[in-house]
VODOBA-438305 format. One record per residue (C-alpha): residue in one letter; y, x, z; residue number from 1. Coordinates in steps of 0.05 Angstrom, whole numbers, m for minus. Each point is the difference from the previous one (the first is absolute). Layout:
% VODOBA-438305
('a', (Y, X, Z), NUM);
...
This chain:
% VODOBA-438305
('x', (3150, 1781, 2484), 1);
('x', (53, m57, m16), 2);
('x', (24, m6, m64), 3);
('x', (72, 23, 12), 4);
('x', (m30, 78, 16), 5);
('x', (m25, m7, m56), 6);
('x', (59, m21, m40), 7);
('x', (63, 11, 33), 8);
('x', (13, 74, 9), 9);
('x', (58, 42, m27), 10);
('x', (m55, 47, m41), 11);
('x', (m13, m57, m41), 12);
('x', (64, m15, m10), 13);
('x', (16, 59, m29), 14);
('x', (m61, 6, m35), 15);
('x', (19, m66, m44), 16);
('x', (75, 37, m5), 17);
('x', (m34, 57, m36), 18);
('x', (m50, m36, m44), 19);
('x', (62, m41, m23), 20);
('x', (44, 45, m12), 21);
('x', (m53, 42, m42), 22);
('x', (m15, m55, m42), 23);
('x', (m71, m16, 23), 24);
('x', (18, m62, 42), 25);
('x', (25, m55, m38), 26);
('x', (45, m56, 36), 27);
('x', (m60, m51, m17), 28);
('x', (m40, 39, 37), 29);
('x', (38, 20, 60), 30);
('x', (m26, m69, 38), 31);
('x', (m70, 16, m15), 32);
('x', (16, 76, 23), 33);
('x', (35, m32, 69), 34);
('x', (m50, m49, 17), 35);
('x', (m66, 46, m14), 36);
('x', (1, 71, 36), 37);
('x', (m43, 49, m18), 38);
('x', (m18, 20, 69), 39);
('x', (m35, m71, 12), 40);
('x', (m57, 25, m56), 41);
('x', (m10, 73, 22), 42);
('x', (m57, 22, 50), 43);
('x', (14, 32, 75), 44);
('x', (m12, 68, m27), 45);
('x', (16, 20, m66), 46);
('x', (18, 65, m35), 47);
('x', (79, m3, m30), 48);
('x', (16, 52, m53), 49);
('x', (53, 39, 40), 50);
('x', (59, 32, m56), 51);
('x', (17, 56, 44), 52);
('x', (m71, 27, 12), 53);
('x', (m31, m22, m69), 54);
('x', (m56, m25, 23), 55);
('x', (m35, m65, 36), 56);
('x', (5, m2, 81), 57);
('x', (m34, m52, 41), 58);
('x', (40, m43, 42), 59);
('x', (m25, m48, 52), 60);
('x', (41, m57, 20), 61);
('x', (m36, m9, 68), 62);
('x', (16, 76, 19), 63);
('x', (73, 0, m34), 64);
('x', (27, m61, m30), 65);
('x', (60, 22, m7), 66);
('x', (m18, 49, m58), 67);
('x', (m55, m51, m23), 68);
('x', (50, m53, m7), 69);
('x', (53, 57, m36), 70);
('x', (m53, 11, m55), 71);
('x', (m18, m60, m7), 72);
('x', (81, m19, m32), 73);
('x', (m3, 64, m34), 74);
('x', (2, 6, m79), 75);
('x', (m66, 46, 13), 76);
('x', (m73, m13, m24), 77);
('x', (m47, m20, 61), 78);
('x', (m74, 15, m2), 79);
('x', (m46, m59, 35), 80);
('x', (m63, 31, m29), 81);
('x', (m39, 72, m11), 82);
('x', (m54, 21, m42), 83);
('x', (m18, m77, m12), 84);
('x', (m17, m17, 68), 85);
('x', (m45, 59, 21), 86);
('x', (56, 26, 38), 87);
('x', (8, 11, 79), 88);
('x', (45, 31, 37), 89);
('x', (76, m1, 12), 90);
('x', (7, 68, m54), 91);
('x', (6, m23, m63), 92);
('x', (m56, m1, m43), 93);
('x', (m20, 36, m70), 94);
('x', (22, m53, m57), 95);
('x', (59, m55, 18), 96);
('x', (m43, m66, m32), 97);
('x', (52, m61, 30), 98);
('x', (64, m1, 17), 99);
('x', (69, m36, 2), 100);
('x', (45, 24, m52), 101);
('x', (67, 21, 4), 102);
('x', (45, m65, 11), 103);
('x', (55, 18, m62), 104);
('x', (m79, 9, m44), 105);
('x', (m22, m71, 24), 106);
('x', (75, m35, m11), 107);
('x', (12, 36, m72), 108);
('x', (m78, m17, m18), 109);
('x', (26, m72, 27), 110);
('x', (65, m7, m40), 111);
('x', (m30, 15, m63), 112);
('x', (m57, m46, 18), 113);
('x', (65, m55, m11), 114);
('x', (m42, m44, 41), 115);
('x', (25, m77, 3), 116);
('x', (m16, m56, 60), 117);
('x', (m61, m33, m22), 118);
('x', (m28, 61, m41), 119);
('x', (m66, 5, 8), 120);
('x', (m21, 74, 16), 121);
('x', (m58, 39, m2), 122);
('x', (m3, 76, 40), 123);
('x', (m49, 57, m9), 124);
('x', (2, 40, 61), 125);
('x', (12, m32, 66), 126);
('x', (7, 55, 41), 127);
('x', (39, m22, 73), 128);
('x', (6, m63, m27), 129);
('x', (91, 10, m5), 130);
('x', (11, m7, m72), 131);
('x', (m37, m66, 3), 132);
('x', (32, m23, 43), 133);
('x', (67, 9, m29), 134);
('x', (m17, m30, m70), 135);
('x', (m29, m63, 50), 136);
('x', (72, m3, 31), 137);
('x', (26, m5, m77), 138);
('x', (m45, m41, m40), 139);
('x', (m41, m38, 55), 140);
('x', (m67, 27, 46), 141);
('x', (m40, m51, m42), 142);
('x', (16, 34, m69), 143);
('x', (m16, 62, 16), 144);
('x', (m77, 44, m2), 145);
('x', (m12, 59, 21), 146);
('x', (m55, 49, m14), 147);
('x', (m32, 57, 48), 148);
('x', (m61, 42, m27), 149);
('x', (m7, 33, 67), 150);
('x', (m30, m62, 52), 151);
('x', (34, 36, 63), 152);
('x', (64, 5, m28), 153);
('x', (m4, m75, m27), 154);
('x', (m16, m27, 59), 155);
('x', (56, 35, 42), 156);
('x', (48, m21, m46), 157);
('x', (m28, m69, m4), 158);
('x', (8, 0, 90), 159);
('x', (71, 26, m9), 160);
('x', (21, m51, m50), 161);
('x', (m31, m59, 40), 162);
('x', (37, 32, 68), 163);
('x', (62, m3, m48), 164);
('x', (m10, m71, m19), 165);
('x', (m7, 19, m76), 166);
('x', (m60, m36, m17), 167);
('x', (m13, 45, m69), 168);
('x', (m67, m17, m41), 169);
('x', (m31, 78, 24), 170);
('x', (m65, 17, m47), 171);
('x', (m42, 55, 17), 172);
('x', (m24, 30, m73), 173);
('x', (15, 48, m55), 174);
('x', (73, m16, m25), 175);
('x', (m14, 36, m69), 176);
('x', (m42, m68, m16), 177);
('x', (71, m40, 30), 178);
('x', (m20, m61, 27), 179);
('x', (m13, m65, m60), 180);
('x', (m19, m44, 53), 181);
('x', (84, m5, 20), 182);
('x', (15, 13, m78), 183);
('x', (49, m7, m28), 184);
('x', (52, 29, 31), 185);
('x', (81, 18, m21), 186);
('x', (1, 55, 31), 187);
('x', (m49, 60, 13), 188);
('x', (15, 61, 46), 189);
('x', (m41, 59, 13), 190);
('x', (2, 46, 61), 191);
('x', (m47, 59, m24), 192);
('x', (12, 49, m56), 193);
('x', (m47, m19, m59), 194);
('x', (m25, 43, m60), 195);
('x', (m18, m58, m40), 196);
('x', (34, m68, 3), 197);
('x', (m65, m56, m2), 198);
('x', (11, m49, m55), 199);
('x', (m13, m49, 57), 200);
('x', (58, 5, 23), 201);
('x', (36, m32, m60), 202);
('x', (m54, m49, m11), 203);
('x', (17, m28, 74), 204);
('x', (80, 6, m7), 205);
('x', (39, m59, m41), 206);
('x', (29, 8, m70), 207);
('x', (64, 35, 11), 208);
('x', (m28, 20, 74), 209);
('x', (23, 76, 26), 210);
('x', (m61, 44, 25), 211);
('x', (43, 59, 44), 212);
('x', (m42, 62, 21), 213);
('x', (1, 76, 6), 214);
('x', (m44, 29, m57), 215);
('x', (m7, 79, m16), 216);
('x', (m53, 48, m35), 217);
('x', (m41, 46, 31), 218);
('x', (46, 57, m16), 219);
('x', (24, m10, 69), 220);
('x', (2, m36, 65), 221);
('x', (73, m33, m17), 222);
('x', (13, m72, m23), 223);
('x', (49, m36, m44), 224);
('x', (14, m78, 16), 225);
('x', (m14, m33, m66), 226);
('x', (26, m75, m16), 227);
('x', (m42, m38, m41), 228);
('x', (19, m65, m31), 229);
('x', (m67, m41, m32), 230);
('x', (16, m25, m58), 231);
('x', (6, m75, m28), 232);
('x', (m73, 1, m25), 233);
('x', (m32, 38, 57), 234);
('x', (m29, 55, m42), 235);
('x', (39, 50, 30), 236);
('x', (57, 26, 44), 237);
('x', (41, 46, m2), 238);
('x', (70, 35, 30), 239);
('x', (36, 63, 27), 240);
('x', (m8, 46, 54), 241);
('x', (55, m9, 49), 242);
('x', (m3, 60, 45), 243);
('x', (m51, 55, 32), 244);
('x', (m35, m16, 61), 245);
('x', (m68, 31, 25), 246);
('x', (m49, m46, 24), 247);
('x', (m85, 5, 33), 248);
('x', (m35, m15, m58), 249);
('x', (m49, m57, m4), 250);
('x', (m58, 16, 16), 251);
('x', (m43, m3, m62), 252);
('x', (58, 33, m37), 253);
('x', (1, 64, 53), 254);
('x', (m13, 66, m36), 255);
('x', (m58, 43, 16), 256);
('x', (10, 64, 33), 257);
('x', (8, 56, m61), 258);
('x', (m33, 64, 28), 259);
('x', (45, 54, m32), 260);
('x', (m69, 50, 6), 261);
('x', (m33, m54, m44), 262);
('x', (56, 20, m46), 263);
('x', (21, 74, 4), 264);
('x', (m63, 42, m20), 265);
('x', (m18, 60, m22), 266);
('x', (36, 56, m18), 267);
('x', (75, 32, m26), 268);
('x', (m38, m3, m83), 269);
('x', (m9, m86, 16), 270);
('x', (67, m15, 1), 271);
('x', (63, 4, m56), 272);
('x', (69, 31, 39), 273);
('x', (59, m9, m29), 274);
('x', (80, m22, 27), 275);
('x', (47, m52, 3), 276);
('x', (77, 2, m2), 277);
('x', (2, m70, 37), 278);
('x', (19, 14, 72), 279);
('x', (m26, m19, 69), 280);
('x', (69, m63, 5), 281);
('x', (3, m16, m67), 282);
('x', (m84, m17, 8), 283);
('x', (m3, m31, 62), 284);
('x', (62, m23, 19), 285);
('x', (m10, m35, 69), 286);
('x', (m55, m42, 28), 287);
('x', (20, m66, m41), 288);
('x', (42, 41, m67), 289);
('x', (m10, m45, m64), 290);
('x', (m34, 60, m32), 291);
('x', (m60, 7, 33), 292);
('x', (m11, m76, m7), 293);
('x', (14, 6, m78), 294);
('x', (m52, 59, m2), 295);
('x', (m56, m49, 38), 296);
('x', (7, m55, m61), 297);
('x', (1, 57, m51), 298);
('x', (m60, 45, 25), 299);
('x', (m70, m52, 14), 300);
('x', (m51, 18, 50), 301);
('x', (31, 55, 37), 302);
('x', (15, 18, 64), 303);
('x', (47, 47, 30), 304);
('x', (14, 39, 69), 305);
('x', (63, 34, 17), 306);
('x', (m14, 56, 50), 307);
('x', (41, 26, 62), 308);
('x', (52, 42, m23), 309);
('x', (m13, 78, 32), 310);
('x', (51, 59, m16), 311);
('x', (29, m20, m60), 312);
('x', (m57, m30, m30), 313);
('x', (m32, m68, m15), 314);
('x', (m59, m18, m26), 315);
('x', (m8, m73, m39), 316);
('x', (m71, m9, m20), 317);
('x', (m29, m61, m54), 318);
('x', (m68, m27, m7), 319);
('x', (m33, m40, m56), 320);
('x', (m33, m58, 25), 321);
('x', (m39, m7, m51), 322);
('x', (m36, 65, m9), 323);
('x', (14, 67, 32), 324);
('x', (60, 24, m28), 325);
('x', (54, 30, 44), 326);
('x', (66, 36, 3), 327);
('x', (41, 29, 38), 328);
('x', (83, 22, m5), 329);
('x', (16, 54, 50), 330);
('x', (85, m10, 12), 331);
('x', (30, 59, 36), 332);
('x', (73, 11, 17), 333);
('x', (42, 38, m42), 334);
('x', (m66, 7, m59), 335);
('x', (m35, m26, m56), 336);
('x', (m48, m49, 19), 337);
('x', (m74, 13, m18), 338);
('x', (m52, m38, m25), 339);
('x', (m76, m9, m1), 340);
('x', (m40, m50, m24), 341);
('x', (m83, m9, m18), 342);
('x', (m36, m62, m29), 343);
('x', (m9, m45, m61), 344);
('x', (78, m30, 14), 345);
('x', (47, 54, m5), 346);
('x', (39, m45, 60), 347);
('x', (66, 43, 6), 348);
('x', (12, m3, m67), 349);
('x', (m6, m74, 4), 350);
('x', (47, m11, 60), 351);
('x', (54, 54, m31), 352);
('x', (m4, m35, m58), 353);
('x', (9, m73, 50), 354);
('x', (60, 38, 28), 355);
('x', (39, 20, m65), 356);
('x', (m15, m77, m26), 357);
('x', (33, m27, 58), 358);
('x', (70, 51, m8), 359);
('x', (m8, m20, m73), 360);
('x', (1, m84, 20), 361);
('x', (59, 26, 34), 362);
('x', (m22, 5, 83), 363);
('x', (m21, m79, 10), 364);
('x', (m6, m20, 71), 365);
('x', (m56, m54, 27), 366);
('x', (46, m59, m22), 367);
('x', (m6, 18, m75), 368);
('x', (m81, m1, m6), 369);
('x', (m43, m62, 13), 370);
('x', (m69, m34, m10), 371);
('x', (m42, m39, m30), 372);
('x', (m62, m34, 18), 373);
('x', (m55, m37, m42), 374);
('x', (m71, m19, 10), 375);
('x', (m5, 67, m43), 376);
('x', (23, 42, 51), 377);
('x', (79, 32, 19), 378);
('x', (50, 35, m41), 379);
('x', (67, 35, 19), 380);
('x', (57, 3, m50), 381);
('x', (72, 24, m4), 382);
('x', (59, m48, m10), 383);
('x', (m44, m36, m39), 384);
('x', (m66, m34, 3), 385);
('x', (m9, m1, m63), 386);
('x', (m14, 79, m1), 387);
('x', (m53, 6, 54), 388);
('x', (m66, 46, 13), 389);
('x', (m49, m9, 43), 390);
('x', (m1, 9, 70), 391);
């Protein structure tokens, strides 16, 4: 495979036409976007999100390269990896555990990276081995890390970026620890969605250094790319969210399975019912709505699963991760939504309460919260730091 396939083909093209004209690709970056495909880091068969059928396919470039090659310049997410490896098969497998992210995801994680030539760069999360390669064609292959807790995955990405000729610094380990032996570095970028930012990761960035990753609560499998700048005496950082995304979590950060029979026990007398007034849009909005990511800073240790929708009705169901409490808000069409709940936490109560605080601050979206991390631990705030809680 030459290296003009790979790069010179009208679906690229347009690819970079969108991802400029959204926004996401920046004219400093356009080089670095022309000169390193994505389709020279992604395996023969791999398993594309496809839009129109809402779900992952798998595509084989040996059998049709045509589509392989059509996904690969595609703004879509590409699985490279099931269930961590255990995975055979062309179907794809249970739990998506690497992948390639969208390309407008990677170029608006890039821009507000605001990486310089001759930054040095540490990344969690290899994955294919693309976005390193990219911040190599920006800053320089010899200021750049990269860390891969999965050993397979490292060392494919590692192959690819030495067929490439992007000779990248690849380390197989846990990227929650980062990587002191290549501290310290301007500029730190993570490629997994974390539930805890490590304080390691400001200890190995510079004074005035940005750490850039996707960070969330277990309320839900959805991210939010938070911009951390360290501060002049390296006892902190701290920065807005610029925008929802939805990441694979790192691995140590992934959240248990919550059994809901572990939860919902017993009989009709266990449980208070009540109703709400809030209605099914006004609560959950769409997939990424600014309300449902103010509820997951305002409600700790809970988890929550919207159900299929069936005649009218939908279920949304919340569990305390803590201790055994549960709830659940029935929204039908046209109705009153009911309510049940059980447990020490009275949790609806709580995230009604999150709801009516967030119409009170007046509907923020991502851009107006932020956070904070110390060797203490991570807080969120609102406009200000200086009015946080803990996270």
């Amino acid at each position: 495979m030459t290296a003009n396939a790979h790069q010179e083909r009208p679906s690229r093209t347009e690819l970079g036409r969108v991802l400029m004209s959204g926004g996401a690709l920046l004219s400093e970056w356009a080089p670095s976007f022309t000169a390193v495909p994505r389709s020279a880091f992604l395996p023969d068969l791999m398993w594309p999100f496809d839009m129109d059928a809402g779900t992952s396919v798998a595509v084989s470039r040996a059998d049709d390269p045509g589509a392989w090659f059509g996904y690969a310049d595609a703004d879509v997410p590409v699985v490279t990896q099931w269930d961590d490896g255990q995975h055979t098969g062309t179907e794809p497998g249970q739990v998506s555990t690497s992948s390639a992210s969208m390309p407008s995801v990677v170029f608006r994680m890039l821009r507000d990276l605001d990486v310089r030539p001759g930054d040095r760069v540490l990344e969690v999360g290899t994955g294919t081995g693309w976005n390193a390669a990219l911040l190599a064609h920006r800053t320089g292959a010899e200021n750049v890390v990269t860390v891969e807790v999965d050993g397979t995955v490292a060392e494919r990405a590692r192959l690819a970026l030495e067929r490439f000729g992007s000779a990248v610094t690849v380390v197989h380990g846990d990227g929650y620890e980062g990587h002191p032996e290549g501290a310290p570095y301007d500029r730190i970028i993570v490629t997994a969605g974390a539930r805890h930012i490590p304080f390691a990761w400001v200890e190995q960035a510079r004074p005035g250094g940005l750490i850039v990753a996707p960070w969330g609560t277990h309320y839900g499998n959805g991210d939010t790319v938070a911009r951390l700048t360290v501060a002049e005496d390296a006892q902190s950082a701290s920065g807005p969210f610029t925008g929802p995304v939805e990441f694979m979590k790192l691995r140590a950060q992934r959240l248990s399975p919550v059994v809901h029979g572990d939860y919902v026990t017993g009989g009709p007398g266990d449980r208070d019912t009540s109703s709400t007034d809030l209605t099914e849009d006004a609560f959950l909005g769409d997939r990424f709505s600014p309300q449902r990511f103010a509820v997951s800073l305002r409600v700790p240790h809970c988890h929550h699963v919207i159900a299929e929708k069936r005649d009218g009705a939908r279920p949304v169901w919340f569990y305390g991760l803590t201790d055994r409490s549960w709830a659940c808000v029935m929204f039908r069409d046209g109705d009153t939504a009911r309510v049940w709940q059980s447990g020490p936490r009275r949790l609806w109560d709580e995230i009604e309460a999150a709801h009516q605080w967030w119409e009170n601050e007046g509907k923020p979206g991502h851009e107006r919260f932020g956070l904070t991390v110390t060797a203490e631990g991570q807080a969120v705030w609102l406009d200000d730091p200086g009015e946080s809680w803990p996270a």
